[in-house]
Backbone bond lengths (Angstrom), bond angles and torsions (degrees), N, CA, C in turn:
res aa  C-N    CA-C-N  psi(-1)  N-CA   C-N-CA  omega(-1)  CA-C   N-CA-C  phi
1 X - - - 1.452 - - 1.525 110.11 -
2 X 1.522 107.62 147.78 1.719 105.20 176.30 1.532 97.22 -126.71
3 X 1.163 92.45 160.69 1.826 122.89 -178.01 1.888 94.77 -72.34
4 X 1.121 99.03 158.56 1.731 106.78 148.94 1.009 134.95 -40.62
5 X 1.568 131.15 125.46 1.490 88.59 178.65 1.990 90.42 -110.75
6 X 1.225 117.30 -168.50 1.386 106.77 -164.43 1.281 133.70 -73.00
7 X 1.401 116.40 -15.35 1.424 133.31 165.70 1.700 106.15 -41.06
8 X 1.671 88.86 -72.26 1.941 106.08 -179.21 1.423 119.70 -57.58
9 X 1.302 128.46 -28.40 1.257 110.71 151.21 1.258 139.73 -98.56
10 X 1.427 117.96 0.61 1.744 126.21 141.24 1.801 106.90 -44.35
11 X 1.425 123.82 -57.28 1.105 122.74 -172.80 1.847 125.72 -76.76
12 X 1.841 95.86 -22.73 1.146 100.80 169.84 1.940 123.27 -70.03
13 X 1.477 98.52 -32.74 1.208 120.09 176.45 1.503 124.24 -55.42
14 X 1.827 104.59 -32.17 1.834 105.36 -171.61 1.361 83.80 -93.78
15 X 1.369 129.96 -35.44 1.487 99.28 -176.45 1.124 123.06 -62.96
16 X 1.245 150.67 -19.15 1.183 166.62 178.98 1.534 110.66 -86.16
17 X 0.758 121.38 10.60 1.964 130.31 -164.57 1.747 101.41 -86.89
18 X 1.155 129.27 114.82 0.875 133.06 154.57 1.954 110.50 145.43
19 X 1.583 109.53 -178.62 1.465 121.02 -155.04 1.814 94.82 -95.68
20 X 1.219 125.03 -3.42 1.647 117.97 170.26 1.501 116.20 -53.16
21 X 0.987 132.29 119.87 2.182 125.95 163.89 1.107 94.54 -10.30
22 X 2.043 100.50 -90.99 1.340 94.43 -178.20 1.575 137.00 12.93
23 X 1.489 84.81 -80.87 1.590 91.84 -163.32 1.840 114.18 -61.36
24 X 1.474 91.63 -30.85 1.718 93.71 -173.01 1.444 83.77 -56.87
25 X 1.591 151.93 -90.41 1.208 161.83 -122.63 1.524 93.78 -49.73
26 X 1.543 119.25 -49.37 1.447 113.37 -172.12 1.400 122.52 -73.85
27 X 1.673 104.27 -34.47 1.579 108.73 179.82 1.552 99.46 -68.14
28 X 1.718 126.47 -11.81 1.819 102.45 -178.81 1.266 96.26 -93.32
29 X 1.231 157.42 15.81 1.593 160.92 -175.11 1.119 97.21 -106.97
30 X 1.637 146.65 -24.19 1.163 126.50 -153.83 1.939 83.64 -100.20
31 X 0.985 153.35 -17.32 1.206 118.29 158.91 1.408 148.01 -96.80
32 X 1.771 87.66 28.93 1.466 111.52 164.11 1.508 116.80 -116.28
33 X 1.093 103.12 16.36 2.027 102.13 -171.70 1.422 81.00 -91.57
34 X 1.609 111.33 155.40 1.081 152.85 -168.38 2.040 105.11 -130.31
35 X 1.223 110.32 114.45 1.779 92.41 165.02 1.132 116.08 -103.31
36 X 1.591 107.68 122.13 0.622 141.00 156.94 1.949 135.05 -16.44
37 X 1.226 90.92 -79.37 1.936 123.15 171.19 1.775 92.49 -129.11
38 X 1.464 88.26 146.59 1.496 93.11 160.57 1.863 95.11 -155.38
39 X 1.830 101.51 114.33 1.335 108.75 -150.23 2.153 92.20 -103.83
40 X 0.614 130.89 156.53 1.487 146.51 -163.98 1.635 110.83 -137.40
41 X 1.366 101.26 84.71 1.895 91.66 174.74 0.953 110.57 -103.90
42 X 1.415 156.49 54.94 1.521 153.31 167.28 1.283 105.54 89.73
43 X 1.376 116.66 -59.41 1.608 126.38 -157.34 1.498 102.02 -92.46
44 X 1.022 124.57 -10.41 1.610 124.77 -145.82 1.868 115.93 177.94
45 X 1.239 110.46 179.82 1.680 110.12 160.93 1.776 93.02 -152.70
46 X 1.417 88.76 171.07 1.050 108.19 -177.60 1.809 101.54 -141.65
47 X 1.804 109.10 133.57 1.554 103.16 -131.06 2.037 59.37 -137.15
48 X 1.557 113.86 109.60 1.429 111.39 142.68 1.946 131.09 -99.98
49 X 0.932 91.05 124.47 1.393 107.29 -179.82 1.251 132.05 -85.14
50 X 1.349 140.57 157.52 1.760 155.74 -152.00 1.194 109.02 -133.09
51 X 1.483 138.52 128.70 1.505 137.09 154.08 1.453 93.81 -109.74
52 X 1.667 112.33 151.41 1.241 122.77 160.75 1.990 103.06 -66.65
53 X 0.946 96.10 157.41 1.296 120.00 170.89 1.547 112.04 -49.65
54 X 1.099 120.67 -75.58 1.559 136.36 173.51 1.637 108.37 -48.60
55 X 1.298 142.41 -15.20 1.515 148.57 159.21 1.731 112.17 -39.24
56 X 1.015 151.73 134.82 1.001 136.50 130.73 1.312 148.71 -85.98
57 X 1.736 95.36 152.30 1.518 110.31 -141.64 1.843 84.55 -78.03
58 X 1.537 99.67 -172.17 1.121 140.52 165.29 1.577 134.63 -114.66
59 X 1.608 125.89 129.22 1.097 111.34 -179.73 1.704 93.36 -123.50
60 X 1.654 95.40 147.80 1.312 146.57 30.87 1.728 94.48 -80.03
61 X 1.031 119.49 162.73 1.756 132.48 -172.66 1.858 84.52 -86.64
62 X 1.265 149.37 -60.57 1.257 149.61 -135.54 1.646 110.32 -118.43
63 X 1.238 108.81 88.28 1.618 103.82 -177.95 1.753 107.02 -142.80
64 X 1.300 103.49 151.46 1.327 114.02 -165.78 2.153 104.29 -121.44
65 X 1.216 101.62 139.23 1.651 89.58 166.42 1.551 101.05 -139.98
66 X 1.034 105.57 170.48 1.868 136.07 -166.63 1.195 121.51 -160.63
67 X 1.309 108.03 20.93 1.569 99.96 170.33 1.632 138.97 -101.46
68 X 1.185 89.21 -5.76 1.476 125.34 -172.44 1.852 101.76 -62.14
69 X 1.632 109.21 100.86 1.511 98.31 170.93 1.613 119.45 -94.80
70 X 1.428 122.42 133.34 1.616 111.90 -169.02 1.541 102.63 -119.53
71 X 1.134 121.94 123.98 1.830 122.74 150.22 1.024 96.63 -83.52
72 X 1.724 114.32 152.08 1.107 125.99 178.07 1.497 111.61 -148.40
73 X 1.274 126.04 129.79 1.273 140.00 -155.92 1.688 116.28 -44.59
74 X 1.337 137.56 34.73 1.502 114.03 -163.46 1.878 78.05 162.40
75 X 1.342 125.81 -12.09 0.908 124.23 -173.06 1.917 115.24 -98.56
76 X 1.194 120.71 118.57 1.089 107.20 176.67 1.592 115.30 -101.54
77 X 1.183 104.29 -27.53 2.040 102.83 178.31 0.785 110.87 -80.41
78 X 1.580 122.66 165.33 1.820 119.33 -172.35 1.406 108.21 -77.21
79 X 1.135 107.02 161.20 1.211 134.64 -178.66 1.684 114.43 -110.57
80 X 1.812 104.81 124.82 1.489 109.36 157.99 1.133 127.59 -116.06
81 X 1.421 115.73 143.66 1.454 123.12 -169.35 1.506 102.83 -131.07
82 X 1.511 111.36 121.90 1.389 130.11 169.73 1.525 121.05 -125.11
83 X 1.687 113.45 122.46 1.355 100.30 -175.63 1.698 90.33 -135.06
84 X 1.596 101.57 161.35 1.650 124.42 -153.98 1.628 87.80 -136.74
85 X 1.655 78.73 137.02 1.453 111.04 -171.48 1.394 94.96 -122.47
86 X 1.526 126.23 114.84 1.557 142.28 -150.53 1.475 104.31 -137.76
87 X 1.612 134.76 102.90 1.404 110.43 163.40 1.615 109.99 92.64
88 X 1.433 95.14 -6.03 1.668 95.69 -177.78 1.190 124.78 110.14
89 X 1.954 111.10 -22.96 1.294 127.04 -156.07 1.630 91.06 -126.20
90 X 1.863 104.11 159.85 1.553 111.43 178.96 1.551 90.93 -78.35
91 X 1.501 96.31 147.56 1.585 98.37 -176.68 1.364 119.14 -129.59
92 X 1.644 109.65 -45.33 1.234 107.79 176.48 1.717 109.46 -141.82
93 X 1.343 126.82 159.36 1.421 108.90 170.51 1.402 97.31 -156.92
94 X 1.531 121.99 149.13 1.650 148.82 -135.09 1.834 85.63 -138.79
95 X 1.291 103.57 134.15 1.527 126.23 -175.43 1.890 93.44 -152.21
96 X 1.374 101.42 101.17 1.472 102.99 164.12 1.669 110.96 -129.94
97 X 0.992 119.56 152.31 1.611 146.14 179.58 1.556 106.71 -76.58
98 X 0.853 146.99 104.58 1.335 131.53 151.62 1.527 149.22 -9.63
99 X 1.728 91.56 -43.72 1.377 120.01 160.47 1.453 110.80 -176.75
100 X 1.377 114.43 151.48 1.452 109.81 -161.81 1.227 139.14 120.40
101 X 1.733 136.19 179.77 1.071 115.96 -179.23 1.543 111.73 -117.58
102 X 1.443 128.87 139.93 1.361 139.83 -134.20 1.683 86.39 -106.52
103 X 1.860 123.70 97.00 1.665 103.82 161.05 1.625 118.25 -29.20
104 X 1.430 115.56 163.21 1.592 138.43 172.65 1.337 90.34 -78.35
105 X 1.578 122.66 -55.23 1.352 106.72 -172.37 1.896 94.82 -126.50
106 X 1.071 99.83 114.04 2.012 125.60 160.95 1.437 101.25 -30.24
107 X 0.942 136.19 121.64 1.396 126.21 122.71 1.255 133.20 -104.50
108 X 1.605 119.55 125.15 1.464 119.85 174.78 1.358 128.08 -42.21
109 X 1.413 128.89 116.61 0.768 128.97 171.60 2.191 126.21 -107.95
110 X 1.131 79.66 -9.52 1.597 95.63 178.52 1.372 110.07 177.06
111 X 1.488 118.05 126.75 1.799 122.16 -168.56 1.690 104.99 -122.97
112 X 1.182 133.84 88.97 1.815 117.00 146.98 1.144 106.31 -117.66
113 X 1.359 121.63 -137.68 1.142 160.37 -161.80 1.308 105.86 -115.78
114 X 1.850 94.54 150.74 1.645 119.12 167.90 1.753 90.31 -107.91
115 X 1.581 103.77 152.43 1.655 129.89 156.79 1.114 105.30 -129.42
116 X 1.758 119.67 137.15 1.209 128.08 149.41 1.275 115.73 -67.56
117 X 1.610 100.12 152.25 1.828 104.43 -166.59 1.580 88.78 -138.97
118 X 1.244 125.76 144.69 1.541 120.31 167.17 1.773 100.11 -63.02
119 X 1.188 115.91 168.88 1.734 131.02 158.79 1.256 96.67 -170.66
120 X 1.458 106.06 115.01 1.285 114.92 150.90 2.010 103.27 84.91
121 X 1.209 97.46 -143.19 1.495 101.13 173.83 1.658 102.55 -93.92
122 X 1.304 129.47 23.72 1.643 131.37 -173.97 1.341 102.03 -130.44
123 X 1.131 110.27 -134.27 1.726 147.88 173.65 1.284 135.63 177.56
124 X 1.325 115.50 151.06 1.741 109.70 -166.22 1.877 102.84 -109.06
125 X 0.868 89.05 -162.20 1.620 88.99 161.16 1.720 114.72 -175.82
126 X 1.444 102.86 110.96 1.422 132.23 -179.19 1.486 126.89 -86.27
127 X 1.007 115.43 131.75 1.458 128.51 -176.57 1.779 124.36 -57.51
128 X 1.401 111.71 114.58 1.508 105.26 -158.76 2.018 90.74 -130.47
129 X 1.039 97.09 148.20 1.727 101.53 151.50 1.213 119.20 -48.43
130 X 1.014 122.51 -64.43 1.897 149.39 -117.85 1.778 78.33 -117.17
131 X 1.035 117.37 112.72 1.835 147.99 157.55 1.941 90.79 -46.83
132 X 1.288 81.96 103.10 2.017 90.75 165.20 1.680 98.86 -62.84
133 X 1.598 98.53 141.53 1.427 109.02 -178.66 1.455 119.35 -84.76
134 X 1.555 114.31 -17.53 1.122 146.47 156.53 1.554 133.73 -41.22
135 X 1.526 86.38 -63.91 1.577 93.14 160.27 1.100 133.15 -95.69
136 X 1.479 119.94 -3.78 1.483 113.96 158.63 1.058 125.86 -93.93
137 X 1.264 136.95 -8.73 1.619 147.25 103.12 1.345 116.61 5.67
138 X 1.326 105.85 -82.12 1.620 116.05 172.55 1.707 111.52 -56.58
139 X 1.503 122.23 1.83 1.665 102.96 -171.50 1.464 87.98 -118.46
140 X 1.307 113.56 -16.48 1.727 113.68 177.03 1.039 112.45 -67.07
141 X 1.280 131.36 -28.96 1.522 140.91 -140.04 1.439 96.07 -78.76
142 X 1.537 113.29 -42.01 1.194 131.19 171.73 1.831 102.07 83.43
143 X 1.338 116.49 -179.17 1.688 111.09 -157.31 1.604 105.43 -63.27
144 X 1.211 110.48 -34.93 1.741 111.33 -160.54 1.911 92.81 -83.09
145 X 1.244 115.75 -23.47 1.358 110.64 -165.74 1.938 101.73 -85.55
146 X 1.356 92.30 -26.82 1.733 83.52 179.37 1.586 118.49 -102.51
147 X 1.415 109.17 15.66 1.494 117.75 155.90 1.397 118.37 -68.75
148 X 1.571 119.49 -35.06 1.289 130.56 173.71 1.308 132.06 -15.15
């Protein structure tokens, strides 16, 4: 097993940003996660993670977030970041490039937030400071709450 290295818990940290329970429960797990795999596909990695047993979980047990916007040093296309909340515990989280080649080791180069914006008959989603209340709403809700 390996520790964090500082990229992953810069990124583990904004997802977790804010005054919900929830969130406190996840930000005290992140300095007991262990990774697990940390997988490297060109564009991206995909970083699975370990809680000891004795950690406590979080409910809803099943929640997903995407709001997390990352620049990354060497990277010019956008970047998505998705991390899964499994069992109560952080479990796994997805960092892909848009296009391009993904450093071995990330460096931060700029961290907020995405907002959805209408355009057109769709929506885009633009880079903000300020954590949409919306979508972290929608990641609390957890799986059964955003079937609704």
């Amino acid at each position: 097993m390996n520790s964090l290295n500082p990229f992953e818990q810069q990124v583990l940290e904004a997802f977790f940003k804010g005054n919900a329970p929830e969130l406190a429960v996840l930000r005290k797990q992140i300095p007991k996660l262990e990774v697990r795999n940390r997988t490297h596909t060109g564009i991206g990695c995909f970083i699975d993670f370990q809680l000891p047993p004795a950690v406590a979980r979080v409910t809803p047990t099943e929640m997903a977030f995407g709001d997390v916007n990352v620049e990354v040093e060497g990277v010019t296309a956008p970047v998505s970041t998705l991390l899964y909340v499994i069992g109560g515990a952080i479990h796994f989280m997805e960092i892909a490039a848009d296009e391009g080649e993904w450093p071995k080791e990330p460096v931060l180069t700029r961290l907020n937030y995405l907002k959805s914006v209408p355009v057109g008959d769709g929506f885009d989603f633009v880079p903000t400071d300020e954590r949409d209340p919306a979508a972290l709403a929608h990641a609390l809700a957890g799986r059964q709450g955003q079937k609704k």
